[in-house]
C-alpha positions as CSV (number, residue, x, y, z in Angstrom):
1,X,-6.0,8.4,-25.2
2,X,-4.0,10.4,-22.9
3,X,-0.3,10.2,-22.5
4,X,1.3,9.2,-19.2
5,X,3.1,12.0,-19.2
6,X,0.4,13.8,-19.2
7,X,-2.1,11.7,-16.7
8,X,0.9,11.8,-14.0
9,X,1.0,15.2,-14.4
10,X,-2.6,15.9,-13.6
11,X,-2.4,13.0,-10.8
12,X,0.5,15.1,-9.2
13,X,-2.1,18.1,-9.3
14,X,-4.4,16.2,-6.5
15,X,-4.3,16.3,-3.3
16,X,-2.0,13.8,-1.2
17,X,-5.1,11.8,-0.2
18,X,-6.8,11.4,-3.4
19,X,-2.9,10.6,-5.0
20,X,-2.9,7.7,-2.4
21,X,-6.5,6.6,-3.7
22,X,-5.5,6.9,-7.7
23,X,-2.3,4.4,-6.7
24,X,-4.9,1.5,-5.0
25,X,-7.4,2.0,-7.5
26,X,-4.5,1.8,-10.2
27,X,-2.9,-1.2,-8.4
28,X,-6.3,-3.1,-8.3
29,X,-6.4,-3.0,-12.2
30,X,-3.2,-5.2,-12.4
31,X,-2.8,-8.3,-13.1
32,X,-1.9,-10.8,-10.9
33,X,0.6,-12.4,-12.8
34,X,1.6,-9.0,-14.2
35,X,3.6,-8.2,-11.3
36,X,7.6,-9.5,-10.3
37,X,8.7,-12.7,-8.8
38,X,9.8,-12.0,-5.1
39,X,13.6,-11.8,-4.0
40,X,15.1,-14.4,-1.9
41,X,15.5,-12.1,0.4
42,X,11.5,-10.8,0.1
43,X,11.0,-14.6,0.6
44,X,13.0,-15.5,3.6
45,X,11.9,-12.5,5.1
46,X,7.7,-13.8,4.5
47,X,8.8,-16.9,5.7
48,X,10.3,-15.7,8.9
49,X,7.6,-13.4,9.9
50,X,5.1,-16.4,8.6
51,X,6.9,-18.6,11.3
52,X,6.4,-15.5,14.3
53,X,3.1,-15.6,13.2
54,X,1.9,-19.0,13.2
55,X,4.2,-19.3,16.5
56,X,2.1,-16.5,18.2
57,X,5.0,-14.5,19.1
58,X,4.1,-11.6,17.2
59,X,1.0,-9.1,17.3
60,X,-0.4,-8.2,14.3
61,X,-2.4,-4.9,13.6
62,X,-5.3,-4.4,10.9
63,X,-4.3,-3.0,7.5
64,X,-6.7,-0.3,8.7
65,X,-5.0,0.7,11.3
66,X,-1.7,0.7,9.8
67,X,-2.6,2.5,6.6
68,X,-4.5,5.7,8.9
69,X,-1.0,5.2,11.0
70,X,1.1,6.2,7.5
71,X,-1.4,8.7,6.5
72,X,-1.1,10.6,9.8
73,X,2.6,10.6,9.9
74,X,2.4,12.5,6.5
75,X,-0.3,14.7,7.2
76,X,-2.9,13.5,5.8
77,X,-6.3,12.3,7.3
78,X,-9.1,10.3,6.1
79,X,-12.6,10.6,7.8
80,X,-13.9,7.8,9.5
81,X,-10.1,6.2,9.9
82,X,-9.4,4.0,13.0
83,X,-7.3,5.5,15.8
């Protein structure tokens, strides 16, 4: 089995867009229960933006969108991504 040493350095190797795909595919693989308990301030912050939300005083914007927004600001474009 490879070392992580050695996988990150070959991850590190591929280009920005295919880096960005190896860290969803790895997250995928993990566990629900695997990852940490949320802050109190992580949670009061959900909560808060929960209550905008169900309020109707906030707009949201697709995960889609958002993700090709982060992607352009570093350079990086994906085919087919929403403008």
């Amino acid at each position: 089995m490879p070392s992580f040493e050695s996988v990150l350095a070959d991850g590190q190797r591929l280009p920005i867009a295919d880096r960005i795909q190896l860290i969803d595919a790895i997250w995928d693989t993990l566990p629900a229960d695997s990852l940490s308990p949320l802050s109190d301030e992580w949670l009061a912050e959900i909560q808060r933006r929960s209550a905008e939300y169900d309020g109707g005083s906030t707009e949201t914007v697709s995960w889609e969108k958002v993700r090709a927004e982060a992607l352009r600001r570093i350079g990086v474009t994906i085919p087919d991504a929403p403008h």
